[in-house]
C-alpha positions as CSV (number, residue, x, y, z in Angstrom):
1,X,-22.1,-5.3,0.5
2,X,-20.4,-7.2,-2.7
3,X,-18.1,-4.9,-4.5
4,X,-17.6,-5.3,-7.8
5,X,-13.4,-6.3,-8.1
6,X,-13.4,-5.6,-12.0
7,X,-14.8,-1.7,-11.6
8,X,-13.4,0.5,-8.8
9,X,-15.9,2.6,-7.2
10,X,-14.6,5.9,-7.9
11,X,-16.8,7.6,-6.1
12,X,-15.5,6.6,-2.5
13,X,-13.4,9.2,-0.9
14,X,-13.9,11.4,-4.0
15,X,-15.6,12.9,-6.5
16,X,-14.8,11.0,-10.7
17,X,-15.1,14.6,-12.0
18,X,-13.5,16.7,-9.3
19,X,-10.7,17.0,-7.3
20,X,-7.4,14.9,-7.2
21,X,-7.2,11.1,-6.6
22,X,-6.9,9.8,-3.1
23,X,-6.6,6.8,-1.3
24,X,-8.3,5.3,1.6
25,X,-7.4,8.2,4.1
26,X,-8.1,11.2,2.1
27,X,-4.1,11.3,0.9
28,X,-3.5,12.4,-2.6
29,X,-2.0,10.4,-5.0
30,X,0.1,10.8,-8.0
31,X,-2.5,8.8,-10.4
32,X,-5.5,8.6,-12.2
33,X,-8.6,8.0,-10.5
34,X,-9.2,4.9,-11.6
35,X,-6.0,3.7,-10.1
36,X,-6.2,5.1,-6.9
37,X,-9.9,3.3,-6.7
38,X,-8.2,-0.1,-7.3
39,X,-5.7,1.2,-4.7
40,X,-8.1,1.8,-1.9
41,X,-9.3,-1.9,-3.1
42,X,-5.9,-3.0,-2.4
43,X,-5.6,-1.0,1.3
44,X,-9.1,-2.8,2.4
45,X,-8.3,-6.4,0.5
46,X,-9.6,-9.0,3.1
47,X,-5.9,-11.4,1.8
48,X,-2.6,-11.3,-0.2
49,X,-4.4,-12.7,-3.4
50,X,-7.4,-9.7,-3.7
51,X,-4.4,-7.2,-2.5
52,X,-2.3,-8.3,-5.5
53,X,-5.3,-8.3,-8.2
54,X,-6.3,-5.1,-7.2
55,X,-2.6,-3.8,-7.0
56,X,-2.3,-5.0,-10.6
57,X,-5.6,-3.3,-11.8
58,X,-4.2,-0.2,-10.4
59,X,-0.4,-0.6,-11.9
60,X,-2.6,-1.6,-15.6
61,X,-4.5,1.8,-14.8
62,X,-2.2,3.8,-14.3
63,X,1.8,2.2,-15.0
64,X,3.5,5.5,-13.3
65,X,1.5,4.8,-9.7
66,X,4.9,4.7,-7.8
67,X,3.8,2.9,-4.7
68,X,1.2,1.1,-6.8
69,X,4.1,-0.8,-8.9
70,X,6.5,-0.5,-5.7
71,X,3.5,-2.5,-3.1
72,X,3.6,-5.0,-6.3
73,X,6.6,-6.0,-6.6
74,X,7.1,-6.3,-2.5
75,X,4.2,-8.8,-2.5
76,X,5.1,-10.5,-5.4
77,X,8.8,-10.8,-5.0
78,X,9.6,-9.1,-8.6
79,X,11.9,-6.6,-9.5
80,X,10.1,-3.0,-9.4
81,X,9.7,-1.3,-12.3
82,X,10.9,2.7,-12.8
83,X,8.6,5.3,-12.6
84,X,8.8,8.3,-13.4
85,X,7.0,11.9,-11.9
86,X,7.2,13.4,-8.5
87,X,5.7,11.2,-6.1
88,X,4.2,13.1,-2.8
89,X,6.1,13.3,0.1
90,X,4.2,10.1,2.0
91,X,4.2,8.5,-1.6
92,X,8.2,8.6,-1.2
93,X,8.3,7.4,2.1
94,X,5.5,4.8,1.3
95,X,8.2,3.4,-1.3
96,X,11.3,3.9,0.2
97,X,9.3,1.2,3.4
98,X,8.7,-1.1,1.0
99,X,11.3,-0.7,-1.0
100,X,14.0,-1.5,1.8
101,X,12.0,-4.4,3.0
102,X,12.0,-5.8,-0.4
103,X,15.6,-5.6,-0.8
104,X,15.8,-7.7,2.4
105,X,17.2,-4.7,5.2
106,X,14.4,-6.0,7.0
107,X,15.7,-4.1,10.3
108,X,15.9,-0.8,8.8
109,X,12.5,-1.0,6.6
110,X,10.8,-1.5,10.2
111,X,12.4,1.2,11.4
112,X,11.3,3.6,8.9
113,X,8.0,2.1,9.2
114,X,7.4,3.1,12.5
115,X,8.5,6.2,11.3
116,X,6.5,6.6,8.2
117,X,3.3,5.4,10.5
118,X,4.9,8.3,13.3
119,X,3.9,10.7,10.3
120,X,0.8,9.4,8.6
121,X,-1.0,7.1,11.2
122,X,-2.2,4.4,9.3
123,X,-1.1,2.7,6.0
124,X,-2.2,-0.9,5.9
125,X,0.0,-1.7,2.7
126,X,3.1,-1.0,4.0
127,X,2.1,-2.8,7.4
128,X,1.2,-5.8,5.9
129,X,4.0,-5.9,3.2
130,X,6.5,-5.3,6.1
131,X,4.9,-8.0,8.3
132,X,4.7,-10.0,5.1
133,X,8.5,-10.0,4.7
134,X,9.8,-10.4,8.0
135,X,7.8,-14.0,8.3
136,X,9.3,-14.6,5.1
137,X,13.0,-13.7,6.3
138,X,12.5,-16.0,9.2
139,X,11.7,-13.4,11.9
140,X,9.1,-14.7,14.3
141,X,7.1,-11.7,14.9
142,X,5.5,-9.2,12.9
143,X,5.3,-5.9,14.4
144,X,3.3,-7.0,17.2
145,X,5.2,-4.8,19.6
146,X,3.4,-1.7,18.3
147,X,0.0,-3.2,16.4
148,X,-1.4,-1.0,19.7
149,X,-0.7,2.4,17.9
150,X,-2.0,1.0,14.7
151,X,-5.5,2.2,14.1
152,X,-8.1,0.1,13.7
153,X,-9.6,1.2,10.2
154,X,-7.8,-1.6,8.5
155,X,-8.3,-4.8,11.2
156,X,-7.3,-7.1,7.2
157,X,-3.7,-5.4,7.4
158,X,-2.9,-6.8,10.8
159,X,-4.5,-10.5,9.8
160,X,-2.6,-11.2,6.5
């Protein structure tokens, strides 16, 4: 089924007129609706280039989406941009993975990985982002030693 990149589907996960904006797994999010559709784009993206356009769509959406502008700036190597409001607990954690990675303590963002994944069971941004920055640190491996206890609702996150 061809989705349409441009317009989220809204409707996946959630109702547009009711309830709070989620992402793939059913977590709220601190954004708009719209944004957290082009986020759940982002969590299933098939590579790094449809993960970043949809990570953009959903920063242009909605510029306060925390791990929205935080997941950007890891991929794309750019200095993160504030934010401001009160992100949700796995929101903070989310950003403080990627965050760390991004600054290049490689070591201790894997270790809060595993346990931000101990907590929350699956987040394929910060898995791939991680993995992403390791290779590009010059670590051989991903995370291989515990893609096992990854579920296997986002297969694209342990490819890229």
């Amino acid at each position: 089924m061809h989705r349409n990149r441009e317009r989220p589907n809204t409707r996946r996960g959630q109702s547009a007129s009711a309830g709070p904006a989620v992402e793939d797994h059913g977590r709220v999010v601190t954004a708009n609706i719209v944004a957290a559709a082009f986020y759940r784009q982002a969590q299933q993206a098939a590579d790094a280039s449809a993960t970043v356009k949809a990570l953009r769509n959903a920063v242009r959406a909605d510029p306060g989406f925390g791990i929205a502008v935080a997941d950007l700036a890891a991929i794309t190597e750019a200095p993160p941009s504030p934010t401001g409001g009160r992100p949700m607990n796995w929101e903070r954690h989310h950003i403080e993975v990627v965050s760390t990675a991004a600054a290049g303590n490689v070591s201790r963002a894997t270790d809060l990985l595993r346990e931000h994944l101990a907590s929350v069971g699956c987040d394929p941004l910060a898995v791939r982002i991680v993995t992403c920055i390791r290779r590009r640190a010059g670590y051989r491996d991903g995370l291989e030693d515990f893609s096992g206890q990854i579920p296997g609702c986002h297969p694209a996150s342990r490819q890229s």
